[in-house]
C-alpha positions, -999 to +999 in steps of 0.1 A: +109+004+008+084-018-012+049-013+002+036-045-012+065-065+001+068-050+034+089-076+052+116-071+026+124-037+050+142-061+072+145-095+057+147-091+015+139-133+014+114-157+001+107-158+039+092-127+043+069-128+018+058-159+031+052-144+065+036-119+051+012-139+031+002-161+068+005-125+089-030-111+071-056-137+081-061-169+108-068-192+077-045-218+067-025-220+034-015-258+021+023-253-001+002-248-032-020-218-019+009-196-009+027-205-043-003-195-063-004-157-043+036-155-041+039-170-082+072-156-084+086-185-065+089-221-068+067-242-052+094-259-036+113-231-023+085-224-008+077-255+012+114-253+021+109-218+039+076-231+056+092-258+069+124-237+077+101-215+100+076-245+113+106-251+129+111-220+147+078-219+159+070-190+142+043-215+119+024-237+129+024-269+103-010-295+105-010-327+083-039-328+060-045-359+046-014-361+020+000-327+025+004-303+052-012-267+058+004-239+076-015-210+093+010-180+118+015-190+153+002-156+169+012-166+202+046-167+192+065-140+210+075-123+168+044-127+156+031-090+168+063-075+155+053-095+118+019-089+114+026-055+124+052-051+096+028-070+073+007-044+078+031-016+067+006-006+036-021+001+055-006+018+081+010+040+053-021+052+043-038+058+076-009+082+082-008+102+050-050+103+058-045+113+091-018+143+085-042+155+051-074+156+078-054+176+101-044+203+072-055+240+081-063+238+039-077+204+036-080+187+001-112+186-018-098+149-028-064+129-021-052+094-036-024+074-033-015+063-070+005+046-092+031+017-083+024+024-044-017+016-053-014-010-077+012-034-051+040-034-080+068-009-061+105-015-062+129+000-038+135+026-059+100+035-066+087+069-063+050+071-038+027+093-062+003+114-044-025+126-065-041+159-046-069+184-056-069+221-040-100+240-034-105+270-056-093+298-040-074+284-011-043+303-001-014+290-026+014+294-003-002+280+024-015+247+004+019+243-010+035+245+027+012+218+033+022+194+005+059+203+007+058+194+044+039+159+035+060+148+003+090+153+030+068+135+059+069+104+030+103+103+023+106+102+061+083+076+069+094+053+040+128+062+024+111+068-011+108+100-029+070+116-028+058+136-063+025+157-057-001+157-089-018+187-080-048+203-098-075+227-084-110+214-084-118+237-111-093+226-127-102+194-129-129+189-152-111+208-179-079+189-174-074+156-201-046+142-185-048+106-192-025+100-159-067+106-140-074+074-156-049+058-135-062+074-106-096+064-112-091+032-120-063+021-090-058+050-073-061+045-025-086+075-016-072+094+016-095+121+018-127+130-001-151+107-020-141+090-050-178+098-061-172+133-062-139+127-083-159+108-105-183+137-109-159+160-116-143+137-146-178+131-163-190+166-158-156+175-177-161+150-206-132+127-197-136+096-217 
């Protein structure tokens, strides 16, 4: 699946990413808003689909002056069922946080990196989990618990899961550049992003 196009899991259309645009707030959007969040588009396919699903009911169109804006009709008997879907990325990583919190071994730190973090997946993309064992945690028990969760991923979202693992100690002797890209985009799911922060600058990582 693509995390930052969730509705594409059922409906791979211009629609869905218009739904999903309307699904994550009460505002509303005029043609021109949507088209400058969902740029891969015309601006007239877009007014097409919004009037396409004005007239299922599923959006709710209001003449403004000249033009019209469009807002989610969350009374509409879908409209759970969408903005529960449009919520598939956060509900991705409130899982993966709540199965590392219940982990007999927990993490010192855990982020979700890479194309899954950064809202630029394909359907093809794997989810990168970036995870940092305490020193001297049992080793086959810590790598029961990631095997378990990389397959828990694939599960929950038909993508292959890869584990970046370090110790803590590691850490701050490590110069992989890929930390940069945690740093910089990477979804914390357990820990502090302080205290992998600390680590980096303690280890002299530019």
């Amino acid at each position: 699946m693509e995390l930052s196009r969730p509705l594409a899991t059922v409906t791979p259309t211009l629609d869905g990413d218009v739904l999903a645009v309307l699904a994550q707030t009460d505002l509303s959007f005029t043609t021109g808003q949507v088209h400058r969040i969902l740029t891969q588009y015309s601006q007239e396919g877009i007014r097409r689909v919004l009037q396409r699903l004005s007239k299922q009911g599923i959006v709710l169109a209001e003449r403004v002056g000249n033009t019209f804006s469009y807002r989610l009709n969350r009374d509409h008997l879908a409209a759970g069922h969408i903005i529960g879907l449009a919520g598939l990325h956060a509900s991705f990583l409130n899982r993966v946080a709540e199965r590392l919190a219940s982990w007999e071994v927990a993490p010192v730190y855990a982020a979700v990196f890479g194309s899954a973090a950064r809202a630029t997946m394909s359907v093809d993309s794997d989810i990168d989990v970036f995870l940092v064992r305490p020193d001297g945690a049992p080793e086959a028990l810590w790598a029961e618990q990631v095997d378990d969760l990389m397959s828990q991923i694939v599960r929950w979202t038909g993508n292959d899961a890869r584990a970046l693992q370090f110790t803590a100690s590691e850490l701050a002797d490590s110069g992989e550049p890929i930390l940069r890209d945690v740093l910089a985009t990477g979804l914390t799911v357990a820990g502090k992003r302080s205290w992998l922060n600390g680590r980096r600058q303690a280890g002299g990582a530019s």
